[in-house]
MOPAC internal coordinates of N, CA, C and O (Angstrom, degrees):
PM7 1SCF
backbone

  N    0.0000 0     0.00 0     0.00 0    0    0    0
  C    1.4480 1     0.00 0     0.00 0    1    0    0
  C    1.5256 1   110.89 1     0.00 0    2    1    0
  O    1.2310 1   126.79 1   -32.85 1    3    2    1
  N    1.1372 1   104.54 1   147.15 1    3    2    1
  C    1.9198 1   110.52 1   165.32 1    5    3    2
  C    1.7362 1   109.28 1   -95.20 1    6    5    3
  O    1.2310 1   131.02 1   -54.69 1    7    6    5
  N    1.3033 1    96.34 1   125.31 1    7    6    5
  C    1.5056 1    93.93 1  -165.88 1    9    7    6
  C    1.8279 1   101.39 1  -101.13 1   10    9    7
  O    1.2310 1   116.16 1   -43.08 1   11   10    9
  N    0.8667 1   124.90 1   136.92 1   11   10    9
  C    1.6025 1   131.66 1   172.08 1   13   11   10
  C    1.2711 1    97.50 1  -123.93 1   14   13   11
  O    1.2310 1   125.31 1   -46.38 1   15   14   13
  N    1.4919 1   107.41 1   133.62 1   15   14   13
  C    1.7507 1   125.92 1   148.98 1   17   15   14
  C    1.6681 1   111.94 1  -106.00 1   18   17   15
  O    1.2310 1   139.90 1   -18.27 1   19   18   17
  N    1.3573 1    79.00 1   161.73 1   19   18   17
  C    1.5284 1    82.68 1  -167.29 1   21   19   18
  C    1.1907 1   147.85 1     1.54 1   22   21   19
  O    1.2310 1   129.59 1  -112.94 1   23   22   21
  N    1.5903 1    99.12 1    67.06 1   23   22   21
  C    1.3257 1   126.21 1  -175.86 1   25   23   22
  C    1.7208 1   117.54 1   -89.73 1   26   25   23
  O    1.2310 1   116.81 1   -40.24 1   27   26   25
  N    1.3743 1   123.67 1   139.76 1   27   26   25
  C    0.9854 1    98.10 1   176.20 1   29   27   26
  C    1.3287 1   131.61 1  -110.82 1   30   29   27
  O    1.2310 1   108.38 1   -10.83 1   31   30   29
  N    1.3374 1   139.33 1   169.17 1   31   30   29
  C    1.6410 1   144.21 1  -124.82 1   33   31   30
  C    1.3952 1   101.32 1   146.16 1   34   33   31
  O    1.2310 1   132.83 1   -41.76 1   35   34   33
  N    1.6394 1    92.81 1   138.24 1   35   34   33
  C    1.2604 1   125.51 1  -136.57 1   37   35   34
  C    1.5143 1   129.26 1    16.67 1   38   37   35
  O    1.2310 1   113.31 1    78.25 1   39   38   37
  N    1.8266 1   130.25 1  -101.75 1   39   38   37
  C    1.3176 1   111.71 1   158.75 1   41   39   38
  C    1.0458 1   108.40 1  -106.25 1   42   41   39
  O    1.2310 1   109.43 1  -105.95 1   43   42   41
  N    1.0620 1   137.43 1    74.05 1   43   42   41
  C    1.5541 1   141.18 1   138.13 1   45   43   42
  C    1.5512 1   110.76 1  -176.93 1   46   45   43
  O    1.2310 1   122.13 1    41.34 1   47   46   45
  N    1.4331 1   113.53 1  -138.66 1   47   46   45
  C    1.0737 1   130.79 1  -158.35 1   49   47   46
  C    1.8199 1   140.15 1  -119.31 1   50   49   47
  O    1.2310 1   115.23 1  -105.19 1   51   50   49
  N    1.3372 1   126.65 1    74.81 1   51   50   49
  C    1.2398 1   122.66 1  -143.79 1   53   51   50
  C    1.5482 1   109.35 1   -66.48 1   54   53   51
  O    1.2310 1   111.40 1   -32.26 1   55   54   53
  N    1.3572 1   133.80 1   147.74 1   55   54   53
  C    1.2893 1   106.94 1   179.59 1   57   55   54
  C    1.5860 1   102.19 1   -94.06 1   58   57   55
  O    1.2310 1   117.70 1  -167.72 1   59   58   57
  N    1.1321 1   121.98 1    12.28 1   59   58   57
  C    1.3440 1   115.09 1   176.87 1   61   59   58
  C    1.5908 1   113.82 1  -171.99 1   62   61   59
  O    1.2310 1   121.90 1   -55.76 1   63   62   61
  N    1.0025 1   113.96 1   124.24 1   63   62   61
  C    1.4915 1   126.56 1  -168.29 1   65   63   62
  C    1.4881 1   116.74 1  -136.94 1   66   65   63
  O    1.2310 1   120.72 1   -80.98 1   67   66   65
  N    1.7575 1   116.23 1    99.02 1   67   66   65
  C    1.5433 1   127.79 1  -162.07 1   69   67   66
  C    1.9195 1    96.49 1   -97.84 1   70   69   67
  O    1.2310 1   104.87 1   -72.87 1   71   70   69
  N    1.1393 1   145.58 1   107.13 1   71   70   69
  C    1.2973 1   144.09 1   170.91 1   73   71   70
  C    1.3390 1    96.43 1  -112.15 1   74   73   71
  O    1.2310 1   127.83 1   -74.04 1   75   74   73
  N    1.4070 1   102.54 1   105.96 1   75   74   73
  C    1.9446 1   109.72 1   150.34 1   77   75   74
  C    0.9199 1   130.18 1   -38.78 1   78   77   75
  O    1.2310 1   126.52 1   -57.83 1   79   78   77
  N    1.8613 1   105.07 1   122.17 1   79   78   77
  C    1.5670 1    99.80 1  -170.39 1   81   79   78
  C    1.5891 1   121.58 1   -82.91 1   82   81   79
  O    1.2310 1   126.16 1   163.76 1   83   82   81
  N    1.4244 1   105.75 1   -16.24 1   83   82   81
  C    1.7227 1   118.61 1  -177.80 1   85   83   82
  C    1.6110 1    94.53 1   -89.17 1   86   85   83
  O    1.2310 1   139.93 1   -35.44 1   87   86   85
  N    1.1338 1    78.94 1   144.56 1   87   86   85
  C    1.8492 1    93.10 1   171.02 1   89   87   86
  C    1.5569 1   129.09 1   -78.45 1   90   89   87
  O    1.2310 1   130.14 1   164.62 1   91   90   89
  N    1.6698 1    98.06 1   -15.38 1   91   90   89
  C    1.7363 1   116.50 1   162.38 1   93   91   90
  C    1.6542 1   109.20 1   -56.63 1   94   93   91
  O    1.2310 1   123.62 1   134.79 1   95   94   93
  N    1.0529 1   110.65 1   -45.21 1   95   94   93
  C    1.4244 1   118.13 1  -160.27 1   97   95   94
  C    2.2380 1    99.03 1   -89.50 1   98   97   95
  O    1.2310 1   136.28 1   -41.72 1   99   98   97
  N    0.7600 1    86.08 1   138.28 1   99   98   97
  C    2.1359 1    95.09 1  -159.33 1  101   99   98
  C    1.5506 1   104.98 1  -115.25 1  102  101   99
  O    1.2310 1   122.44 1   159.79 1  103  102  101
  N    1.5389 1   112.94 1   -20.21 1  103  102  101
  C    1.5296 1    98.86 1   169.38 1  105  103  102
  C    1.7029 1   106.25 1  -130.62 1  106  105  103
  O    1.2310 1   136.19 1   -15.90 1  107  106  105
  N    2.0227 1    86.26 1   164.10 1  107  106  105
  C    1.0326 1   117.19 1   177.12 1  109  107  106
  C    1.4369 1   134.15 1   -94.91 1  110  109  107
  O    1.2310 1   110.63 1    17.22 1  111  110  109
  N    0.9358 1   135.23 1  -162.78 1  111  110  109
  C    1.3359 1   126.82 1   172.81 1  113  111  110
  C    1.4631 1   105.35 1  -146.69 1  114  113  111
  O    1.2310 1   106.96 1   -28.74 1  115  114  113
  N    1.3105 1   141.89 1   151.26 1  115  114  113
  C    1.5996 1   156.74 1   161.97 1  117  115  114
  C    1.5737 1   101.77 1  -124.55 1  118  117  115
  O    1.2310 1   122.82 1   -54.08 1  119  118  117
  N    1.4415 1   112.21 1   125.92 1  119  118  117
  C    1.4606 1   108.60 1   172.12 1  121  119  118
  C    1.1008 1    87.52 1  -146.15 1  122  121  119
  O    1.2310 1   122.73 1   -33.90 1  123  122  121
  N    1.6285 1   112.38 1   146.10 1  123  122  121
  C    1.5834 1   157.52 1  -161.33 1  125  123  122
  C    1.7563 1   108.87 1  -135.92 1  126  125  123
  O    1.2310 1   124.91 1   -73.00 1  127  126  125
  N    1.4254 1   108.17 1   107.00 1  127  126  125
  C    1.5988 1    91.37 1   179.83 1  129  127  126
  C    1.6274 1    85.09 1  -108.34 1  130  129  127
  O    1.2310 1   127.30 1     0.83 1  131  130  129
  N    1.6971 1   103.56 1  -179.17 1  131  130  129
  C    1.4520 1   119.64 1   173.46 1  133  131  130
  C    1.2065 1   108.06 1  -153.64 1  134  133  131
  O    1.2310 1   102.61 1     7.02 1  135  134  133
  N    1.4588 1   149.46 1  -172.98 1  135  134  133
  C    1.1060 1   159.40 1   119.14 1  137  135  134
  C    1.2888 1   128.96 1  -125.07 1  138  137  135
  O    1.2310 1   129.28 1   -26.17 1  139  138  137
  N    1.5053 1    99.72 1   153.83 1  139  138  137
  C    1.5303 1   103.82 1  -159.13 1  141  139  138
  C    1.6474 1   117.28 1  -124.66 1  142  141  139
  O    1.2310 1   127.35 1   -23.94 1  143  142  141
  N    0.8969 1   103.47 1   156.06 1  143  142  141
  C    2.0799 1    83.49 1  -173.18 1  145  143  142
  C    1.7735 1   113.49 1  -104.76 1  146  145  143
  O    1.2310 1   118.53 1  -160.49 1  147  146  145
  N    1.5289 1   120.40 1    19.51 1  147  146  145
  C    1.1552 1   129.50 1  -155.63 1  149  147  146
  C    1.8549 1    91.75 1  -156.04 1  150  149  147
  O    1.2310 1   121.31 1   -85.84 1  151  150  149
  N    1.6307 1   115.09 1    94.16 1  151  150  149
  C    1.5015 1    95.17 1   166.61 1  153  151  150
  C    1.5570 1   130.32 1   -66.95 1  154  153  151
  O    1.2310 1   123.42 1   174.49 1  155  154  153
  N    1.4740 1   111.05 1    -5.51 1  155  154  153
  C    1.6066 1    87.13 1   165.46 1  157  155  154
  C    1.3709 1   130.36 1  -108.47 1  158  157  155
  O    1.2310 1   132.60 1  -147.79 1  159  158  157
  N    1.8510 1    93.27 1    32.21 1  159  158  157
  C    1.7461 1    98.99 1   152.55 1  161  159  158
  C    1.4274 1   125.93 1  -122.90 1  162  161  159
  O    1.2310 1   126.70 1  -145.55 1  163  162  161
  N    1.4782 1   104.72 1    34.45 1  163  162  161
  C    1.1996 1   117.25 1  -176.30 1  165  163  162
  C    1.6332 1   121.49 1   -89.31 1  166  165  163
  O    1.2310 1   119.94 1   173.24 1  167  166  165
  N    1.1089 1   117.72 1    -6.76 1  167  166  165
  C    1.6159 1   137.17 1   161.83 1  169  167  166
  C    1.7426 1   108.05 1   -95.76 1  170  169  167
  O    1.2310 1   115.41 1   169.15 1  171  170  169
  N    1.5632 1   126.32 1   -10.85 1  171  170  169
  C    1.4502 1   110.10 1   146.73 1  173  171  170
  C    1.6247 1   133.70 1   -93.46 1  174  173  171
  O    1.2310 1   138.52 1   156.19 1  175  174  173
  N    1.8254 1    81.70 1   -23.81 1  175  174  173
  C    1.3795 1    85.58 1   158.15 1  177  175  174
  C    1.6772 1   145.58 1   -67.69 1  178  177  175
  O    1.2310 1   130.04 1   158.65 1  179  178  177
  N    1.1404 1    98.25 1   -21.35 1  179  178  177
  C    1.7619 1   130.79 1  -174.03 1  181  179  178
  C    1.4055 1    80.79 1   -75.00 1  182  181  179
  O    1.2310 1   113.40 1   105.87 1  183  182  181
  N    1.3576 1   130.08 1   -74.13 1  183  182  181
  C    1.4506 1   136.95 1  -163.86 1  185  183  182
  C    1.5796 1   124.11 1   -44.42 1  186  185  183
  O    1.2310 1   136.91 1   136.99 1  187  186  185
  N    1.6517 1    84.86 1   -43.01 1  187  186  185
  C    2.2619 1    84.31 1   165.10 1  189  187  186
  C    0.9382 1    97.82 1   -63.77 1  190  189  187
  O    1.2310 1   104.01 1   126.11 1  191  190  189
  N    1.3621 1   147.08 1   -53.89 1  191  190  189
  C    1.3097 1   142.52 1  -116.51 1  193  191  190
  C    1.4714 1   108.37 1   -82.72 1  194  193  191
  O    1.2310 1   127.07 1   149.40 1  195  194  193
  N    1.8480 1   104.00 1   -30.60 1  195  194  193
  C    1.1202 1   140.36 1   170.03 1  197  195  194
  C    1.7799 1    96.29 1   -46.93 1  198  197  195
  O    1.2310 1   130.45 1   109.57 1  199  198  197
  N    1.1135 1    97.45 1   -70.43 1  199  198  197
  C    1.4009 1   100.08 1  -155.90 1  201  199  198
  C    1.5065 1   114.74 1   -82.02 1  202  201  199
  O    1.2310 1   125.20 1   159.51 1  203  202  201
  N    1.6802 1   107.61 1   -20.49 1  203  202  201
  C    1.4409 1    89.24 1   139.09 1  205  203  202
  C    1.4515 1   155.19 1   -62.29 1  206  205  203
  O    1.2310 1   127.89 1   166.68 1  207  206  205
  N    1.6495 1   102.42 1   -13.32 1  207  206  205
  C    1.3223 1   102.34 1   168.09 1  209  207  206
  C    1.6211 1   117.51 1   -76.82 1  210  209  207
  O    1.2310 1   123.84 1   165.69 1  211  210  209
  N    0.9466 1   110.25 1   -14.31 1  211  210  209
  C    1.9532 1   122.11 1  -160.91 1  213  211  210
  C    1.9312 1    81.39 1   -94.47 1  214  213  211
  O    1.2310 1   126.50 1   113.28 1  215  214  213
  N    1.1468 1   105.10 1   -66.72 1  215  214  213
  C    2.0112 1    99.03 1  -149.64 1  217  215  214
  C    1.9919 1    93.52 1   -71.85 1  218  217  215
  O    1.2310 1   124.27 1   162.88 1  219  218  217
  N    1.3042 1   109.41 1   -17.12 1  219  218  217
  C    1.5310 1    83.40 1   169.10 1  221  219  218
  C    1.6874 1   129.26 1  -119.99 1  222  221  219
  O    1.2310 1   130.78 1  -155.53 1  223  222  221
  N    1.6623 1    96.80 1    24.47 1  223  222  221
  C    1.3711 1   117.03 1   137.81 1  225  223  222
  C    2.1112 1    83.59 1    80.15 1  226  225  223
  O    1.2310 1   109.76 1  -116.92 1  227  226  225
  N    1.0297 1   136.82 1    63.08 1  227  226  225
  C    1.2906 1   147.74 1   175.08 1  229  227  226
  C    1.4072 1   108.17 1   -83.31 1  230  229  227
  O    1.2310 1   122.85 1   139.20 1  231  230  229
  N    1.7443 1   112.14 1   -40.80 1  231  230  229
  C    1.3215 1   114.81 1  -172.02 1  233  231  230
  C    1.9222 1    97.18 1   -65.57 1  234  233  231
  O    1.2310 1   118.18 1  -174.11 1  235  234  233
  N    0.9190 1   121.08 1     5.89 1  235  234  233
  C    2.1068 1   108.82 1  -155.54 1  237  235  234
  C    1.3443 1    92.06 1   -76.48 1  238  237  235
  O    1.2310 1   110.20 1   160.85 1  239  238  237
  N    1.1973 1   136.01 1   -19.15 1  239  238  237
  C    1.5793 1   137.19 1  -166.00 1  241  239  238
  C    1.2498 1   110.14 1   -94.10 1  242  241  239
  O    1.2310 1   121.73 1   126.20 1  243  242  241
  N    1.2775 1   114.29 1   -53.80 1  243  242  241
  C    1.8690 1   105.04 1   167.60 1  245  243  242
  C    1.7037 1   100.94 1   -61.76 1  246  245  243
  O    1.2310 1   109.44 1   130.85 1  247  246  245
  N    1.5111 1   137.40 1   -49.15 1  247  246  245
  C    1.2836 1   127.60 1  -173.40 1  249  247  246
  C    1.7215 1   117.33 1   -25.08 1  250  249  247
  O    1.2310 1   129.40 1   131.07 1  251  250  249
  N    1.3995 1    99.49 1   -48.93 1  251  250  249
  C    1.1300 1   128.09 1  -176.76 1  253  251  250
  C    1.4764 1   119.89 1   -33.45 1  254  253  251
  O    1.2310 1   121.63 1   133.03 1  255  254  253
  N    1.7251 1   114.49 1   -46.97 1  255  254  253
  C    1.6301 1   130.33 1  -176.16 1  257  255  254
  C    1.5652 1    96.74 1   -73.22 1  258  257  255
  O    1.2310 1   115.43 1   -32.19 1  259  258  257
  N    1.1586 1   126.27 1   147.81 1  259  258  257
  C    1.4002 1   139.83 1  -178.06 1  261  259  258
  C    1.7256 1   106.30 1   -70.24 1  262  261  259
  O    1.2310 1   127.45 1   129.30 1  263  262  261
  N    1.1781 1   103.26 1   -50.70 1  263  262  261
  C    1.8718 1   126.04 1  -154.14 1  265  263  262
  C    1.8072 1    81.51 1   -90.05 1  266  265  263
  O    1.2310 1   102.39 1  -164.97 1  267  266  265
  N    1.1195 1   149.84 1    15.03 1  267  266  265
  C    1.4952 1   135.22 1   158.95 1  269  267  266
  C    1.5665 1   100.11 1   -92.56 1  270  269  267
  O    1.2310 1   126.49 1   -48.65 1  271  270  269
  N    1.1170 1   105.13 1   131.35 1  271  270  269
  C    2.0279 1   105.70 1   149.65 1  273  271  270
  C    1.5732 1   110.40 1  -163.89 1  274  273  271
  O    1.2310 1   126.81 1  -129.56 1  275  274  273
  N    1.3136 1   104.51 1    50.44 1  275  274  273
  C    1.4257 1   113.66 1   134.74 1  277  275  274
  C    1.5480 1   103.82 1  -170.43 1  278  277  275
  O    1.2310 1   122.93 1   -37.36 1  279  278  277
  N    1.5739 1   112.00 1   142.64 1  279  278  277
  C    1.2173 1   138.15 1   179.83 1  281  279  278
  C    1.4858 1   137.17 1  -103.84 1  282  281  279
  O    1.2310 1   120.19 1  -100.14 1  283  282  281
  N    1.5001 1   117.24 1    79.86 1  283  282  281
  C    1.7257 1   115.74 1  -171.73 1  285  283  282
  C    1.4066 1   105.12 1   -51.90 1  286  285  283
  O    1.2310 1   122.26 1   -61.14 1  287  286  285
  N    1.2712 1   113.27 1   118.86 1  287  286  285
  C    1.7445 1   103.50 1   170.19 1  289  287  286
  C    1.8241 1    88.46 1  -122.05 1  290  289  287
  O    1.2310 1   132.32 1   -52.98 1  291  290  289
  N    1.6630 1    93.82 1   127.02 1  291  290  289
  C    1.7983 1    99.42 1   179.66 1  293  291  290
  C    1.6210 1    81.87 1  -130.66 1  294  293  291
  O    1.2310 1   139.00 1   -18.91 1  295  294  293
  N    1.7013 1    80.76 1   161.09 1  295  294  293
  C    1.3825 1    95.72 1   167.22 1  297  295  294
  C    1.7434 1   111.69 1  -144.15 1  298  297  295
  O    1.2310 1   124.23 1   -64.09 1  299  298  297
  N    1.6055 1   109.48 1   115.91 1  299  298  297
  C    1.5915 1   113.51 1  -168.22 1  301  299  298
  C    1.9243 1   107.19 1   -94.12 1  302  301  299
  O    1.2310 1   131.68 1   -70.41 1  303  302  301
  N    1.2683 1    95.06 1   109.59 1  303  302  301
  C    1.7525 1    83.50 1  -178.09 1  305  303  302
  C    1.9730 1   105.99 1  -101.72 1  306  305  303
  O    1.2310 1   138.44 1   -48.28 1  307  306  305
  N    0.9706 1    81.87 1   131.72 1  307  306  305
  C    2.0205 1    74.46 1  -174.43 1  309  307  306
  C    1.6397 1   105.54 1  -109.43 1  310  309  307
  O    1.2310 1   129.21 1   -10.41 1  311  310  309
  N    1.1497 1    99.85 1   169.59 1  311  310  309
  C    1.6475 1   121.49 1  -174.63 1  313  311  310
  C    1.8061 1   113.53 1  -150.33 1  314  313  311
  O    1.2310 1   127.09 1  -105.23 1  315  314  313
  N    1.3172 1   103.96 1    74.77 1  315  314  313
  C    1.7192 1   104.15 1  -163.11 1  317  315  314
  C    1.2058 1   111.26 1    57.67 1  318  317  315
  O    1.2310 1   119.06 1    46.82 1  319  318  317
  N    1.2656 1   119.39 1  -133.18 1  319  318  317
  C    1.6973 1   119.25 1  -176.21 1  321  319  318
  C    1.8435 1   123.66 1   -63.95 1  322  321  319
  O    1.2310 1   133.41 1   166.49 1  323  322  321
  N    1.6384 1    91.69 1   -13.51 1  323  322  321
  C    1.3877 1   106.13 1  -175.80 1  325  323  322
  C    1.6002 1   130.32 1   -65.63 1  326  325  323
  O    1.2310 1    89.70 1   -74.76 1  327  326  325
  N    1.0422 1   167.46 1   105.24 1  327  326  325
  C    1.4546 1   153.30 1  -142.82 1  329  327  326
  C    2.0508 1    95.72 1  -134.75 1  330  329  327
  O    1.2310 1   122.93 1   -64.49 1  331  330  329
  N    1.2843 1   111.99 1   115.51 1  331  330  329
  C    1.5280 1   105.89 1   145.71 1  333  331  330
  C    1.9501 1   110.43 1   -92.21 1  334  333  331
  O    1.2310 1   124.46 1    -9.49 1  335  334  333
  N    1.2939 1   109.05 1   170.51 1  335  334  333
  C    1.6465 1   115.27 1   173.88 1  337  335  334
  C    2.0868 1    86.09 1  -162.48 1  338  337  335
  O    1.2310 1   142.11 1   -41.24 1  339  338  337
  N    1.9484 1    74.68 1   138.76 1  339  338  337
  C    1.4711 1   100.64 1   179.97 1  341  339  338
  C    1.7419 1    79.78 1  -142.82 1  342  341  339
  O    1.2310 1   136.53 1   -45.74 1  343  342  341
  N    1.7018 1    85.60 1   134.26 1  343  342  341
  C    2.0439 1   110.42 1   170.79 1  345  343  342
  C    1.0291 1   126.77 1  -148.03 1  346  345  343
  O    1.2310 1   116.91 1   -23.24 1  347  346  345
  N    1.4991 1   123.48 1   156.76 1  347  346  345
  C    1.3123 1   114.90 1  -153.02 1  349  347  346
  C    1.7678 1    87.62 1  -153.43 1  350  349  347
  O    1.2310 1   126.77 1   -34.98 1  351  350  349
  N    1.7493 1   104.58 1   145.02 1  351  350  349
  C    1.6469 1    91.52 1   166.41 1  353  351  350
  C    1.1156 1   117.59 1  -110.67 1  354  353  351
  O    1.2310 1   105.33 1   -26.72 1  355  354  353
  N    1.0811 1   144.77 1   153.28 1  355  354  353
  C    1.6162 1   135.54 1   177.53 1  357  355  354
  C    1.2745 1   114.85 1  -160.54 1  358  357  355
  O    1.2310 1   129.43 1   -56.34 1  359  358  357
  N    1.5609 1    99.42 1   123.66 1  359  358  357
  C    1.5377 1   131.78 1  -176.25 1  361  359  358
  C    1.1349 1   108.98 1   -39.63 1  362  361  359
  O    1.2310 1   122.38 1   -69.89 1  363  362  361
  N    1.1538 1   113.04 1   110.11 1  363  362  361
  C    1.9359 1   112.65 1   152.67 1  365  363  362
  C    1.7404 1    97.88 1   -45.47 1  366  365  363
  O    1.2310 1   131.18 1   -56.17 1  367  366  365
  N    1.5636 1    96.03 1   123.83 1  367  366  365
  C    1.5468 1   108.20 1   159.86 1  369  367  366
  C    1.6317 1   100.50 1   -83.05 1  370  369  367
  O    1.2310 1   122.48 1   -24.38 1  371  370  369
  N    1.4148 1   112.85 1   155.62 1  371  370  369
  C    1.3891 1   129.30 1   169.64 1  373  371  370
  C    1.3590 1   122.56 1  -135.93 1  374  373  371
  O    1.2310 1   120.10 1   180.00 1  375  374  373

């Protein structure tokens, strides 16, 4: 994979962006971390984080490679040792 941090794509800023470098391999990855200061809001927090990757369009930069058509977008929100994760897959349009 080619790994990018905080790269930017679509309107803003992904904190992590994995694009396969072989053309065998068809998905990508989008990851969004957060932290939270309360673990039992760390599964709503995970959930914006979610939807910040979708409404400000992060995936548009992997879209971009021909050989992607499907896209992990997770989002890990932590709380000290604590971790929620919310994921979603989504089709490279072509």
């Amino acid at each position: 994979y080619h790994v990018e941090s905080e790269c930017e794509s679509g309107s803003g800023r992904a904190d992590v962006i994995l694009i396969p470098k072989s053309r065998a391999n068809k998905q990508a990855l989008v990851i969004e971390y957060k932290v939270g200061k309360h673990t039992k809001k760390l599964s709503t927090i995970a959930k914006k984080g979610l939807a910040q990757i979708i409404a400000k369009d992060y995936v548009a930069k992997v879209q971009a490679h021909e050989h992607v058509e499907r896209i992990l977008a997770v989002c890990l929100a932590f709380c000290g040792k604590h971790v929620a994760l919310e994921s979603t897959i989504i089709t490279s349009e072509r």
